[in-house]
C-alpha positions as CSV (number, residue, x, y, z in Angstrom):
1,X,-18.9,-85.2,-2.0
2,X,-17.5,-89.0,-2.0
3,X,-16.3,-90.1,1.6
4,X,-12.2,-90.3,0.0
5,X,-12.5,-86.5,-0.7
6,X,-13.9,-85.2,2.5
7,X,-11.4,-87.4,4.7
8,X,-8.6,-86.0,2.3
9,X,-10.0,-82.2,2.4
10,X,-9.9,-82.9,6.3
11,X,-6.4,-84.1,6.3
12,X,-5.2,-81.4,4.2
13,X,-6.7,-79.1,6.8
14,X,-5.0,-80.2,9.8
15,X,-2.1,-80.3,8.4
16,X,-2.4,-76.9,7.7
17,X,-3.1,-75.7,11.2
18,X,-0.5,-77.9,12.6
19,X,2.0,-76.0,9.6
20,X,0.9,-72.7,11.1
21,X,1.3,-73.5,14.9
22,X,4.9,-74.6,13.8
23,X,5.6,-71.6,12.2
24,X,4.3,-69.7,14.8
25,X,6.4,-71.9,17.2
26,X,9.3,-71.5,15.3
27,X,8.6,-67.3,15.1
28,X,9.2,-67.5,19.1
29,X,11.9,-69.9,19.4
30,X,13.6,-67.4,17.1
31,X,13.1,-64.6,19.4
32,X,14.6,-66.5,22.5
33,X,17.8,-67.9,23.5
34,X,17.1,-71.0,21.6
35,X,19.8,-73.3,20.7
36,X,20.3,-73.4,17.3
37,X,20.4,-77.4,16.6
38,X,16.1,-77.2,18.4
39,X,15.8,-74.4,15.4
40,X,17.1,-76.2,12.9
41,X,15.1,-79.2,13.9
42,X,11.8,-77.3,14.0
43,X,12.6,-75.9,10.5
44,X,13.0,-79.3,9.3
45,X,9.9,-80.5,11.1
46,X,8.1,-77.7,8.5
47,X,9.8,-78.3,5.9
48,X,8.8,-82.2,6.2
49,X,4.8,-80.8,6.5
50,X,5.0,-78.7,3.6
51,X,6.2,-81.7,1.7
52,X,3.3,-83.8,2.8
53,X,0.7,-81.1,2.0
54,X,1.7,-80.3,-1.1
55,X,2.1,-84.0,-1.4
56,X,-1.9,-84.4,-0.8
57,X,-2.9,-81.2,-2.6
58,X,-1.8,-82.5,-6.0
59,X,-4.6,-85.3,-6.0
60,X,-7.1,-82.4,-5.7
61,X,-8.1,-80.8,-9.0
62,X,-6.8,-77.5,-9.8
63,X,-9.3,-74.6,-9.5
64,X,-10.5,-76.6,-6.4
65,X,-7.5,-77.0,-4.8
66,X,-6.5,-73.6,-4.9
67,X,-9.4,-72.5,-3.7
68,X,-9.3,-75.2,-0.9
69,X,-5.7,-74.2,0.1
70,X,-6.4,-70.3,0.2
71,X,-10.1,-70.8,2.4
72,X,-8.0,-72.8,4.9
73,X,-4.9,-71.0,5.4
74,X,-7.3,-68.0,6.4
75,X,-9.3,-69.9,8.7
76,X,-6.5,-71.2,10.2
77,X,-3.9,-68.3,10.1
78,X,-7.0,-65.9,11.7
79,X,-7.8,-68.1,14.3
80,X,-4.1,-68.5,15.6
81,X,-3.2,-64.6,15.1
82,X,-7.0,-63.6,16.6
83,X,-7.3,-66.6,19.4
84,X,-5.3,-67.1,22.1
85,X,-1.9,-68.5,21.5
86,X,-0.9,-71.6,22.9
């Protein structure tokens, strides 16, 4: 696997994890007494990541990235619903 496509495969995957702990973040603030602007602002912080992953997923071929993307939002989403959350 050439170096570009690792480091991009590993950049797509934390910004994965750091989508889920957002939504998971956002989940409880939504549950609380949070303000509404700090909701809307977290929101907009996910939207912003999606963006950016999708924006990094489309130099990936198809049937890999699809693959890719399902494999780490598993891994990812299992580790934060199994593991302790922070």
């Amino acid at each position: 696997m050439p170096v570009k496509e690792k480091e991009l495969k590993g950049a797509i995957k934390i910004g994965i994890k750091t989508l889920i702990i957002q939504e998971i973040r956002l989940l409880r603030l939504e549950r609380t007494f949070t303000p509404s602007f700090i909701i809307d602002e977290v929101s907009h912080s996910i939207q912003e990541s999606k963006k950016e992953i999708v924006r990094l997923t489309r130099t990936i071929a198809q049937r890999e990235r699809a693959a890719l993307l399902r494999k780490m939002i598993r891994q990812q989403w299992t580790r934060k619903l199994i593991g302790p959350l922070n």
